[in-house]
C-alpha positions as a Markdown table, in Angstrom:
| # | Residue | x | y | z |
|---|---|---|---|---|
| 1 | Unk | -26.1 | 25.3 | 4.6 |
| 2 | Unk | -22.8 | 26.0 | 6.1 |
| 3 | Unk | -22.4 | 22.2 | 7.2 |
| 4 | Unk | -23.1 | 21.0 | 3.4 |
| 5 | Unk | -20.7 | 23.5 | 2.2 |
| 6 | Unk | -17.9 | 21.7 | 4.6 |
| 7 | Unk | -18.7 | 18.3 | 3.9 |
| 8 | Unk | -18.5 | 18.9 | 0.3 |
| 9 | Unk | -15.2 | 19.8 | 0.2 |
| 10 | Unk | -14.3 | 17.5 | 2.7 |
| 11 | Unk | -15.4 | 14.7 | 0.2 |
| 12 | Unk | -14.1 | 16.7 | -2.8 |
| 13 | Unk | -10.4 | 16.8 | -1.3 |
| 14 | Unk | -7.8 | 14.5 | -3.0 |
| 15 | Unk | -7.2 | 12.4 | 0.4 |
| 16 | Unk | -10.7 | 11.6 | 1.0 |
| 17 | Unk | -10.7 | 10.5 | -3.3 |
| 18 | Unk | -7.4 | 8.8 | -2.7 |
| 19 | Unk | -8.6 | 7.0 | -0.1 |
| 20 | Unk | -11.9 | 5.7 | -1.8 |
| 21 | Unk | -9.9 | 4.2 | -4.7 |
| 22 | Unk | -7.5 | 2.6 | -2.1 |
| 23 | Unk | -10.3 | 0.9 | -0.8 |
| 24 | Unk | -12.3 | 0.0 | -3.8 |
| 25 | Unk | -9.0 | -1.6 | -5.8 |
| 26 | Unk | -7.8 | -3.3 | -1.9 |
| 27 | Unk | -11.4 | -4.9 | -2.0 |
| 28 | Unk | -10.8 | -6.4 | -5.9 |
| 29 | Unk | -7.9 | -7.6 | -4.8 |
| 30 | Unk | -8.9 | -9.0 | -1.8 |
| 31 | Unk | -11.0 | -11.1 | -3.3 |
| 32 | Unk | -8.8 | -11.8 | -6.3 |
| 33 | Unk | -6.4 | -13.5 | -3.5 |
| 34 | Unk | -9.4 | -15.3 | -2.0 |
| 35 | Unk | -10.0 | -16.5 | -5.4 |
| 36 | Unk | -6.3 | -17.6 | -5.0 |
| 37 | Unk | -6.0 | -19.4 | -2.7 |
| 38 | Unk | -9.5 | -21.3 | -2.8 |
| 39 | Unk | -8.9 | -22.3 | -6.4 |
| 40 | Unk | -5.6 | -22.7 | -7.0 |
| 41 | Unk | -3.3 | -23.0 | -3.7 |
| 42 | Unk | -5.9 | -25.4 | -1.9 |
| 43 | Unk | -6.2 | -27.4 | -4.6 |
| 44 | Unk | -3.2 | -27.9 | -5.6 |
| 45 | Unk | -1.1 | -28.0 | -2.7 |
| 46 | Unk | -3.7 | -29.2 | 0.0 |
| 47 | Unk | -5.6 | -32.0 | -2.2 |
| 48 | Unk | -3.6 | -34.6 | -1.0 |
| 49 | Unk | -4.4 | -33.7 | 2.6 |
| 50 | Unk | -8.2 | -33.3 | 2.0 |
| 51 | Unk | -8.1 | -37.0 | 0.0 |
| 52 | Unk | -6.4 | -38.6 | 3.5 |
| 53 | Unk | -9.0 | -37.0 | 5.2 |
| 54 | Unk | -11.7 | -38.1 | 2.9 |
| 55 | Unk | -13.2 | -34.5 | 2.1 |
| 56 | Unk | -13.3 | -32.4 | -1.1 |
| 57 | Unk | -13.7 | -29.1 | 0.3 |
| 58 | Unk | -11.1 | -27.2 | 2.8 |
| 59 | Unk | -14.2 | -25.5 | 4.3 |
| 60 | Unk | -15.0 | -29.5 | 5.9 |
| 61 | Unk | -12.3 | -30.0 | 8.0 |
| 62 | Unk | -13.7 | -29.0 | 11.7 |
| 63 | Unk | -13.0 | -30.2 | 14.8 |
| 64 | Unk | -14.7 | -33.6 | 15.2 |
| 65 | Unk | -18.3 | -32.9 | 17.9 |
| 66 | Unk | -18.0 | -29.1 | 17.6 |
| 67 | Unk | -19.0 | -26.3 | 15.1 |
| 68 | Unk | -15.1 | -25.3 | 15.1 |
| 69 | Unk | -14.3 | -25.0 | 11.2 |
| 70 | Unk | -10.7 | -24.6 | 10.9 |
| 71 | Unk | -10.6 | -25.2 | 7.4 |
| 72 | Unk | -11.9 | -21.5 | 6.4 |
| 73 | Unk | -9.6 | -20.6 | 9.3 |
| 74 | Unk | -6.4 | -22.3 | 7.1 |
| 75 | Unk | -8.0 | -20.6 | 4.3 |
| 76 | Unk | -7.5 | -17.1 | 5.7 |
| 77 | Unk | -4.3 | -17.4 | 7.1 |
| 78 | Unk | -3.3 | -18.3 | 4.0 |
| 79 | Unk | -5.0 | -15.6 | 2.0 |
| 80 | Unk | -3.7 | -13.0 | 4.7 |
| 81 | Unk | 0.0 | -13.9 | 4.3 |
| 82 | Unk | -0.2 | -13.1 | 0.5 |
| 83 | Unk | -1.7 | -9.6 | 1.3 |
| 84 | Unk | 1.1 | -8.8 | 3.6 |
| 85 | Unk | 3.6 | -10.2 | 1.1 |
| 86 | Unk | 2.0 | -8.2 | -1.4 |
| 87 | Unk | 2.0 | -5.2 | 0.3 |
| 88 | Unk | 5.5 | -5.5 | 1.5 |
| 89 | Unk | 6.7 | -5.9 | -1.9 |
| 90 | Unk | 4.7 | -2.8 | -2.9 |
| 91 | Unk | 6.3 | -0.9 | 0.2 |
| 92 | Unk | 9.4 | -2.2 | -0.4 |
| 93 | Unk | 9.1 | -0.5 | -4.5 |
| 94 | Unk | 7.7 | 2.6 | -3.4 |
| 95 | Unk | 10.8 | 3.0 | -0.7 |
| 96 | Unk | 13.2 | 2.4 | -3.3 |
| 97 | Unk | 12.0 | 4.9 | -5.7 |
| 98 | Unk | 11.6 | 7.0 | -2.2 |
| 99 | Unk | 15.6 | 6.8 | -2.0 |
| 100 | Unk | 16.7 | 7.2 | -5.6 |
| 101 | Unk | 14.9 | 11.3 | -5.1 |
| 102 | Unk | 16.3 | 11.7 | -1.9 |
| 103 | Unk | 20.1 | 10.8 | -3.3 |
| 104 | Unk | 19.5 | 12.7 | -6.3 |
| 105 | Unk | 21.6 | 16.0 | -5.4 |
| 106 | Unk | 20.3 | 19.5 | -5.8 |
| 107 | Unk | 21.6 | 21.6 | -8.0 |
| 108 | Unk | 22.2 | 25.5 | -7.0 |
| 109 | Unk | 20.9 | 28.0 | -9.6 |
| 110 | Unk | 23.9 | 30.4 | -10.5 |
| 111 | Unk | 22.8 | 33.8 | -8.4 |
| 112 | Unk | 21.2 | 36.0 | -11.4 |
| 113 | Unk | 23.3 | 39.5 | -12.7 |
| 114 | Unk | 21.2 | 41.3 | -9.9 |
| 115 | Unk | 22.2 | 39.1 | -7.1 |
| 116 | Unk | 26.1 | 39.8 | -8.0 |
| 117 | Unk | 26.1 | 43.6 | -8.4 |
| 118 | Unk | 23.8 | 43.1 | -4.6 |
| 119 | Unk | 26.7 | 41.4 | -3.0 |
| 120 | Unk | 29.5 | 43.7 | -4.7 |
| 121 | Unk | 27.7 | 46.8 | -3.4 |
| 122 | Unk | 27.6 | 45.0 | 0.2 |
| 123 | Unk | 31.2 | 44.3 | -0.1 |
| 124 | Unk | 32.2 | 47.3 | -1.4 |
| 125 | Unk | 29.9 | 49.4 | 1.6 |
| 126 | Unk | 31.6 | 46.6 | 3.8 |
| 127 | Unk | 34.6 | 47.5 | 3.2 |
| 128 | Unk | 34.1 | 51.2 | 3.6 |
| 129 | Unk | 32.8 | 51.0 | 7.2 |
């Protein structure tokens, strides 16, 4: 029972949730770029290419005799830069709001009436010795 009683809040922990949500949305949007770049960047940028070539689909160019498809390859290289762009320009946002806390400056509470008489007493017994 004791191992239950563990796991369950190891599960119930904000990380663990956190981390399940990071995952769930980084898999919509995964395919949201896929989505991306197979029908609107290929398309519309590598038509011309695909006409020369006499195909309609990116996932048809391979390497002529061989099972070597690097057309899907094209495809993923593609999708993977606009991950990392998106993610660096989600870093990048998060940093800056990261620096505007740290520069904000901190602001001493005035000591309260029983911190003063504290420190004259200490001065005062201070002085005496």
């Amino acid at each position: 029972m004791s191992i239950l009683k563990e796991f369950k809040e190891f599960a119930v922990k904000g990380n663990v949730l956190d981390l399940a949500v990071a995952v769930v949305i980084g898999a919509a949007f995964g395919k949201i770029v896929s989505s991306l770049v197979e029908d609107i960047i290929t398309p519309a940028i590598l038509t011309p290419a695909l006409k020369a070539a006499n195909l309609s689909n990116l996932s048809q160019l391979v390497v002529p005799g061989t099972a070597i498809k690097y057309g899907n390859f094209l495809s993923q290289i593609i999708s993977f830069v606009i991950v990392a762009f998106a993610l660096f320009l989600f870093i990048k946002a998060i940093n800056r709001f990261k620096k505007k806390e740290a520069v904000a400056p901190t602001v001493v509470p005035a000591p309260s009436k029983e911190e003063v008489l504290l420190t004259e007493i200490r001065d005062i017994l201070a002085r005496k010795a």
